[in-house]
C-alpha positions as CSV (number, residue, x, y, z in Angstrom):
1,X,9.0,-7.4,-25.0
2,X,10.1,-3.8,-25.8
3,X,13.2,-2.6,-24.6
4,X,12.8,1.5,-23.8
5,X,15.1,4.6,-23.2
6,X,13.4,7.0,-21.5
7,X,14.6,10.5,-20.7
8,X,12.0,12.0,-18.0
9,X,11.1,15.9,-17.4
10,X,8.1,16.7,-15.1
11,X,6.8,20.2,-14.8
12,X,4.2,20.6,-11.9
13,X,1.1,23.0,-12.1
14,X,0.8,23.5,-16.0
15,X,-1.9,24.6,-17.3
16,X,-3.4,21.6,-19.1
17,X,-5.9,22.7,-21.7
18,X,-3.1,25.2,-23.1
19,X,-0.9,22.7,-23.8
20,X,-2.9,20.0,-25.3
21,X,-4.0,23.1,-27.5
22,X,-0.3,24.1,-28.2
23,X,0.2,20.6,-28.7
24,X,-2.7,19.9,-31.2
25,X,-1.6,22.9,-33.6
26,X,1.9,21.9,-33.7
27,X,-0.3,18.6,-35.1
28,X,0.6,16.2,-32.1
29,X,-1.5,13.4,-32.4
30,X,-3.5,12.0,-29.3
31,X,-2.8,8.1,-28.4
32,X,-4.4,7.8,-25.2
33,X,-6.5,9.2,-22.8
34,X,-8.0,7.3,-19.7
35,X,-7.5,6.6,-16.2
36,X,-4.3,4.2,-14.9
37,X,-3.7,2.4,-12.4
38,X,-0.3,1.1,-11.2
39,X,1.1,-1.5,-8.3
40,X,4.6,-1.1,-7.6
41,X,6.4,-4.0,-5.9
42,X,9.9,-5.0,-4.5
43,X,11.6,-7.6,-3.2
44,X,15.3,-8.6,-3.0
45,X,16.2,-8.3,-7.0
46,X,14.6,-5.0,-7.7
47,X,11.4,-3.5,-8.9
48,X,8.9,-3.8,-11.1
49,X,5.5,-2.0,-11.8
50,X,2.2,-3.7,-12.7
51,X,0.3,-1.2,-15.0
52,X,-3.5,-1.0,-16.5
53,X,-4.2,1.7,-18.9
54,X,-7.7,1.1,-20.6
55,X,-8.0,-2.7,-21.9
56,X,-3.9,-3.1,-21.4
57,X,-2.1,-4.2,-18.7
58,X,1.6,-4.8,-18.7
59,X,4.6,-5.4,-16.4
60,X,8.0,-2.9,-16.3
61,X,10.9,-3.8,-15.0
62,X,12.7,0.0,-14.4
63,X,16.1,0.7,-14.3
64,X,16.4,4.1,-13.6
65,X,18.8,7.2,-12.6
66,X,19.0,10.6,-12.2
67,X,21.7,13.4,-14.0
68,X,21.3,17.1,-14.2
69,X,17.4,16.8,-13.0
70,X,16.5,14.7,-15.7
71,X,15.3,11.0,-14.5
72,X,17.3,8.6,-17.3
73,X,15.5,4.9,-17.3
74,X,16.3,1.8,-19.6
75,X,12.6,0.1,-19.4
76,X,11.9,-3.8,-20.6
77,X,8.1,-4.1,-20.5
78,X,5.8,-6.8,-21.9
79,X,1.6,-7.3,-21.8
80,X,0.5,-9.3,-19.8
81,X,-3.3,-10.7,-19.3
82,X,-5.3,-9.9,-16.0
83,X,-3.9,-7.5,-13.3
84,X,-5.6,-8.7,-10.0
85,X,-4.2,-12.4,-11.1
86,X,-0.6,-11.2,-11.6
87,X,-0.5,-9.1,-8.6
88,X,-1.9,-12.1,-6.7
89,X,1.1,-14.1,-8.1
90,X,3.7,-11.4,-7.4
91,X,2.4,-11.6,-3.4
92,X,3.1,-15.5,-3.7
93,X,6.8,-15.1,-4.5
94,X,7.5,-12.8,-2.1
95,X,6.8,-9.2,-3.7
96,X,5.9,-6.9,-1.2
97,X,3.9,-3.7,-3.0
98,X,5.3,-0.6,-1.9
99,X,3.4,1.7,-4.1
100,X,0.0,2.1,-5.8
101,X,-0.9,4.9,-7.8
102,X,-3.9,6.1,-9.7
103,X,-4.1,8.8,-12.1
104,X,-5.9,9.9,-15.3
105,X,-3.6,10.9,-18.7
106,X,-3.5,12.2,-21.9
107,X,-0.5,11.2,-24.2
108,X,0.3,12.7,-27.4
109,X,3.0,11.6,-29.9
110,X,4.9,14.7,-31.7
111,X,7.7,13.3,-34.3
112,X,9.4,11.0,-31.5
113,X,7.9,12.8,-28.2
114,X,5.7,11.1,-26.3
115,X,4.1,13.6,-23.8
116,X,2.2,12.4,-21.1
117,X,0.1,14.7,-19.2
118,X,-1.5,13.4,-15.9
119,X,-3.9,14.4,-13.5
120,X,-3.9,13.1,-10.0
């Protein structure tokens, strides 16, 4: 299980192949790039997010706020094995999904910044 702090800017209607090529000559190194595909469910206790991105699929359990425009969020997240089956068994105890999301991203690492860059 990883335990994340997560500090979240987004900035709408970038121009994407500038800054992955501002971002490859400041030598930011490319970790991902695919389509993903998220469920996000609810029930009583909170809210979680089912998440596949490539071969991996994990489970995030968000607890999130907002200060000054930037979305704060401690994240506990493990990998779990097959989507479809663990959606199926969040609908048996009572999750309701009240989101689902697909989107293709490129993330880069620079020294400790992860950038994400999405397309919808």
């Amino acid at each position: 299980m990883t335990s994340i702090n997560e500090l979240e800017v987004k900035i709408l209607e970038i121009n994407k192949e500038s800054i992955i090529r501002t971002l490859e000559t400041y030598g930011a190194v490319k970790i991902f790039e695919g389509d993903l595909y998220s469920r996000h469910y609810a029930n009583s206790s909170g809210k979680i997010r089912i998440r596949k991105a490539g071969d991996m699929v994990y489970i995030t359990k968000k607890t999130a706020f907002v200060y000054h425009d930037i979305k704060h969020a401690l994240e506990l997240e493990t990998y779990i094995g097959d989507f479809d089956t663990f959606c199926h068994m969040l609908d048996l105890l009572g999750f309701k999904m009240v989101k689902e999301i697909h989107k293709h991203r490129v993330s880069y690492i620079l020294e400790d910044i992860h950038y994400d860059i999405d397309t919808w």
